[in-house]
Backbone as CSV, one residue per row, in Angstrom:
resi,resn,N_x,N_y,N_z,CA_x,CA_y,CA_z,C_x,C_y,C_z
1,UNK,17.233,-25.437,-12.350,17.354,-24.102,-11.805,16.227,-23.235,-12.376
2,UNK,15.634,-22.203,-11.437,14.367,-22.159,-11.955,15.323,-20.527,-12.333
3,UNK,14.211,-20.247,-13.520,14.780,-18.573,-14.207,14.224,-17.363,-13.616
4,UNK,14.676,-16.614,-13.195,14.281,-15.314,-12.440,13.887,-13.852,-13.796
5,UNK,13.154,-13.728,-13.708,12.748,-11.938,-14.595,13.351,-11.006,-14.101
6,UNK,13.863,-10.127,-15.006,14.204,-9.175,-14.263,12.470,-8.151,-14.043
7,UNK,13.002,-7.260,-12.419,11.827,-6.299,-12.492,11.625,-5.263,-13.471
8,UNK,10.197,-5.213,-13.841,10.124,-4.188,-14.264,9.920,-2.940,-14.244
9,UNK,10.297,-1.523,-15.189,10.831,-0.587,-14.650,9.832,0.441,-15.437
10,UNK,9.310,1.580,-14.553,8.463,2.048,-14.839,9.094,3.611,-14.860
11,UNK,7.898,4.386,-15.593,8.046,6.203,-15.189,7.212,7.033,-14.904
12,UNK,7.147,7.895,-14.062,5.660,7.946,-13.822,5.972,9.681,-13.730
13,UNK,5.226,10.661,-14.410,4.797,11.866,-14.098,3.915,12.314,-13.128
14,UNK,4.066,13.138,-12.293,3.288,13.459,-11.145,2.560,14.705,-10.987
15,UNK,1.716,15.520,-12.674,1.783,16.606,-12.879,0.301,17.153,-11.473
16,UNK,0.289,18.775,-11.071,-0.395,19.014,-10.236,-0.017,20.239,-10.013
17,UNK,-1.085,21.094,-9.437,-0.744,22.637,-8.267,-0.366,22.276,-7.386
18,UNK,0.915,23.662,-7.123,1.470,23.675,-5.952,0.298,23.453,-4.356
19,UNK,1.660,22.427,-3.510,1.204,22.677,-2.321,0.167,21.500,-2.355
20,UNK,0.157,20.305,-3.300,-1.597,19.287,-3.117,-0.751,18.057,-2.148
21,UNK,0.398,18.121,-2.642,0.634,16.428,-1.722,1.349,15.899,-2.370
22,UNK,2.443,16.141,-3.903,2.429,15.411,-5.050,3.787,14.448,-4.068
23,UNK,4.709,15.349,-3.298,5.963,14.829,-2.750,5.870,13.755,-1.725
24,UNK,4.418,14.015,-0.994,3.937,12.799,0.087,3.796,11.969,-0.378
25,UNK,2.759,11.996,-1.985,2.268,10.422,-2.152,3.666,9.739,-2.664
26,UNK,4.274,10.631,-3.231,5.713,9.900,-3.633,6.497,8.787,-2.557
27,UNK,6.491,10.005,-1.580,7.537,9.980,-0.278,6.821,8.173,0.420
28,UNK,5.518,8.129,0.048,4.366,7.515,0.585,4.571,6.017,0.127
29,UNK,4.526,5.973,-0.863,4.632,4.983,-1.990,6.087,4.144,-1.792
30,UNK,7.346,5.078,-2.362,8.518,4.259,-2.225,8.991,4.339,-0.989
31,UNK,9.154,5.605,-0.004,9.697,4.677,1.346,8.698,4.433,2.366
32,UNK,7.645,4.001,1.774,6.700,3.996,3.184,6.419,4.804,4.697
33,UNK,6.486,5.751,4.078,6.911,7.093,5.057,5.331,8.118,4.791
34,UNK,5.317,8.960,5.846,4.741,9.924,5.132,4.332,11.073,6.696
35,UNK,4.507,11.983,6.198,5.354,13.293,7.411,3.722,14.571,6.581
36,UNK,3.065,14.792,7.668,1.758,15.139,7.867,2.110,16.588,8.266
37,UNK,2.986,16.446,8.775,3.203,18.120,9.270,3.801,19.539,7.829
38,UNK,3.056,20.455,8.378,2.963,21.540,7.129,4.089,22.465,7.364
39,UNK,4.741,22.790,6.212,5.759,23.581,5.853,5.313,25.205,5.291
């Protein structure tokens, strides 16, 4: 039986000025999403 790792687990700070993108690249990254239109 072959042995499995567990994943590893990371943390990541996303420091920046308002209004650059910090929530897209997030949004971008884990759900593969990313919404272009301005608020």
């Amino acid at each position: 039986m072959a042995t499995v790792s567990p994943l590893a687990k990371y943390k990541l700070v996303f420091l920046g000025d308002q209004s650059v993108g910090k929530t897209s690249i997030i949004t971008r990254f884990m759900y593969d999403k990313f919404d272009n239109t301005y608020q």
